[in-house]
C-alpha positions in Angstrom: 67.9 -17.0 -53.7 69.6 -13.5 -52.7 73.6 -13.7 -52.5 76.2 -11.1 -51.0 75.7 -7.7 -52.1 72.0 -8.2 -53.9 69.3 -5.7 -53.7 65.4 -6.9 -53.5 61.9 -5.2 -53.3 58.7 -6.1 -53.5 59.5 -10.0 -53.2 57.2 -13.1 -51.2 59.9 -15.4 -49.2 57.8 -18.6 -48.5 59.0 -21.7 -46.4 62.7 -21.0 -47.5 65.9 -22.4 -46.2 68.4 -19.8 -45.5 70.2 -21.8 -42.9 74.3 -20.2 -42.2 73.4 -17.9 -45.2 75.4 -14.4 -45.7 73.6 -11.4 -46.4 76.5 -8.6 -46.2 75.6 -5.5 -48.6 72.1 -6.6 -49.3 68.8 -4.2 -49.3 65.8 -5.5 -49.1 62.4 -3.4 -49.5 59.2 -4.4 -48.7 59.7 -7.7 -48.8 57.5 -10.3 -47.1 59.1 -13.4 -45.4 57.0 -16.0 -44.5 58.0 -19.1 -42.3 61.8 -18.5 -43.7 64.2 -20.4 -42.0 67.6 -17.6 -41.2 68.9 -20.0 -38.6 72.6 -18.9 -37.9 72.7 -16.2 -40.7 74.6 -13.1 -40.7 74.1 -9.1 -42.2 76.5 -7.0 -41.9 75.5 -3.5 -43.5 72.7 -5.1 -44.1 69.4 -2.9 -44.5 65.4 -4.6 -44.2 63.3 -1.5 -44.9 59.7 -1.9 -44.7 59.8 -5.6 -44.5 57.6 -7.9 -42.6 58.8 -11.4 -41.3 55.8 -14.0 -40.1 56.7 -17.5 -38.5 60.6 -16.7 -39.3 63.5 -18.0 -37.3 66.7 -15.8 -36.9 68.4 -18.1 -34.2 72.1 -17.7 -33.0 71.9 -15.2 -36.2 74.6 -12.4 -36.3 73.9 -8.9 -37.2 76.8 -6.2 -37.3 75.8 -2.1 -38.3 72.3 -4.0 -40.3 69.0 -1.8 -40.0 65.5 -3.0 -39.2 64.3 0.0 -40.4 60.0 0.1 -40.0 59.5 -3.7 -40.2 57.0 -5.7 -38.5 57.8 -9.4 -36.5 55.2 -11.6 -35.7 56.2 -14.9 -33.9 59.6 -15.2 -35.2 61.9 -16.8 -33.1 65.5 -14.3 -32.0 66.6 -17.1 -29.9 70.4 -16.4 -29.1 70.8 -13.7 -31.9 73.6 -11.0 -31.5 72.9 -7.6 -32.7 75.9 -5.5 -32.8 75.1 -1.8 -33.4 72.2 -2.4 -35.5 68.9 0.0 -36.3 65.6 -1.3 -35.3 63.7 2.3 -35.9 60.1 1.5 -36.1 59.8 -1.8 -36.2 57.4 -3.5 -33.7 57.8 -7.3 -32.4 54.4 -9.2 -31.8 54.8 -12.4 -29.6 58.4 -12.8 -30.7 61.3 -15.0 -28.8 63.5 -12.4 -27.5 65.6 -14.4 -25.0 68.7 -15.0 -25.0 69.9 -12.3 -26.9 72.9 -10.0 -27.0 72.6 -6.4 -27.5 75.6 -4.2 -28.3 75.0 -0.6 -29.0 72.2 0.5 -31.5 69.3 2.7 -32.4 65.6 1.5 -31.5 64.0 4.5 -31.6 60.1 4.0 -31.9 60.6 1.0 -31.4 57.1 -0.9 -30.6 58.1 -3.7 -28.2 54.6 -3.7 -26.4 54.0 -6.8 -24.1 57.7 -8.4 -25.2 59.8 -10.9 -22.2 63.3 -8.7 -22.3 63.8 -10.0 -18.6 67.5 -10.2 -17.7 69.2 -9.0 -20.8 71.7 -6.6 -21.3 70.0 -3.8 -22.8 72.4 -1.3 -21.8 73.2 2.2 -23.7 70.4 1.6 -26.3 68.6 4.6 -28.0 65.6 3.7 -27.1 63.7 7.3 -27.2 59.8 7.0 -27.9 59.7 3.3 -27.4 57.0 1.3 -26.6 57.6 -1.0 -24.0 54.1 -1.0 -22.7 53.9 -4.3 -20.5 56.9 -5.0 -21.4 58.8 -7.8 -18.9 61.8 -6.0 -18.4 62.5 -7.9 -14.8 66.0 -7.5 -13.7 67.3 -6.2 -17.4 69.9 -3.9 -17.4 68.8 -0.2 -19.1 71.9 1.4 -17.4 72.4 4.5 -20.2 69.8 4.1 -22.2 68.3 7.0 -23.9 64.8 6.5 -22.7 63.2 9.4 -23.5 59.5 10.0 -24.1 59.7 6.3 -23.9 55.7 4.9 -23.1 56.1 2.2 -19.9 52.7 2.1 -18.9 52.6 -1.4 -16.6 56.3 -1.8 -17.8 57.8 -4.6 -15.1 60.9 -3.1 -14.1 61.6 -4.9 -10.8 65.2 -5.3 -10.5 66.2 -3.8 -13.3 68.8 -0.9 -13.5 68.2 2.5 -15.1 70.8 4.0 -13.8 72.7 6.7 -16.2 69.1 6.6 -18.5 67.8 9.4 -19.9 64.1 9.7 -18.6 62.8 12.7 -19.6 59.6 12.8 -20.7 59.0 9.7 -19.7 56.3 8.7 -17.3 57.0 5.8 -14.3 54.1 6.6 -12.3 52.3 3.3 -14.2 55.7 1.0 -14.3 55.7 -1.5 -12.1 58.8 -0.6 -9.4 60.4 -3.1 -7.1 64.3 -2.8 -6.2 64.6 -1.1 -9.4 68.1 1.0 -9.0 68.0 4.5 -9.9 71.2 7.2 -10.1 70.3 10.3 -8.5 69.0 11.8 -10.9 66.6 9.1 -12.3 65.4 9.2 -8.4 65.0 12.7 -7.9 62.8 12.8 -11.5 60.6 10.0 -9.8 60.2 11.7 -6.5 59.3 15.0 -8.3 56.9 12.4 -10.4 55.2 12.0 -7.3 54.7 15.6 -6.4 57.8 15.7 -4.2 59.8 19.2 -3.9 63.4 17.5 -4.1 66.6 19.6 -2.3 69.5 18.7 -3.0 71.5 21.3 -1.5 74.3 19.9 0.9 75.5 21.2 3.8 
């Protein structure tokens, strides 16, 4: 059973019971866990690289500066997890419980997050460049200074939700669904021109 500051690759993680465990310091590498109970654990400087977690439950876990790094979730449960400045870079989540969760900081670049219920959380200043939030629920969630770019939000639900201060270039609204969604000026003025509109700004 992995202790603080333990490195593992290659190992099968079946059925365990890590309830409350501690994982500061440890590495794991292409590991596979399977129906693995993380309940209330923590990482801190904790790194997953190329690990893939099935049937896994990380709730009311705590993660501080840890990194996801290419791993794959598939219905494992996040259920009132805090992630605090941690790296989720090419991992993607497959009918995973997202909600509640609190968000501080972090890199999820390429992130595949395709189809995923992220409605009203607190997403705010993410990297979140080349994403995929594809039909993504994202229904009053707040995206205020994300980094958004090249992000793919093809019949993304944004109604409600608030982009303002997010980067968005490169990436295309025209097939996100819009409703109340708040926009600064410039996020507006990149929609409008989206839409073929010659935008003037100049003021009297």
């Amino acid at each position: 059973m992995p202790t603080d500051d333990t490195s593992w690759a290659d190992e099968t993680f079946v059925d365990a019971d890590w309830y409350g465990r501690n994982f500061s310091g440890s590495t794991f590498t292409r590991c596979m866990f399977d129906g693995v109970d993380l309940t209330e654990a923590t990482t801190n400087a904790t790194t997953f690289d190329s690990c893939a977690f099935t049937n896994c439950r990380w709730n009311a876990s705590r993660h501080v500066g840890s990194a996801f790094v290419t791993c794959t979730f598939r219905r494992t449960s996040f259920f009132s997890a805090h992630l605090d400045g941690c790296k989720l870079a090419g991992s993607t989540f497959v009918d995973c419980t997202l909600r509640p969760l609190t968000v501080r900081r972090g890199q999820w670049r390429h992130v595949g997050l395709r189809g995923a219920q992220l409605s009203r959380l607190d997403l705010a200043d993410l990297d979140l460049q080349d994403a995929d939030l594809s039909d993504a629920d994202l229904t009053e969630t707040s995206l205020r200074g994300c980094d958004l770019s090249n992000a793919t939000l093809s019949q993304a639900n944004l109604r409600g939700a608030d982009l303002r201060g997010a980067r968005l270039g490169g990436t295309d609204l025209n097939l996100a669904k819009l409703n109340r969604t708040r926009f600064d000026l410039t996020g507006a003025v990149l929609l409008a021109e989206a839409h073929g509109a010659v935008v003037d700004v100049e003021t009297s």
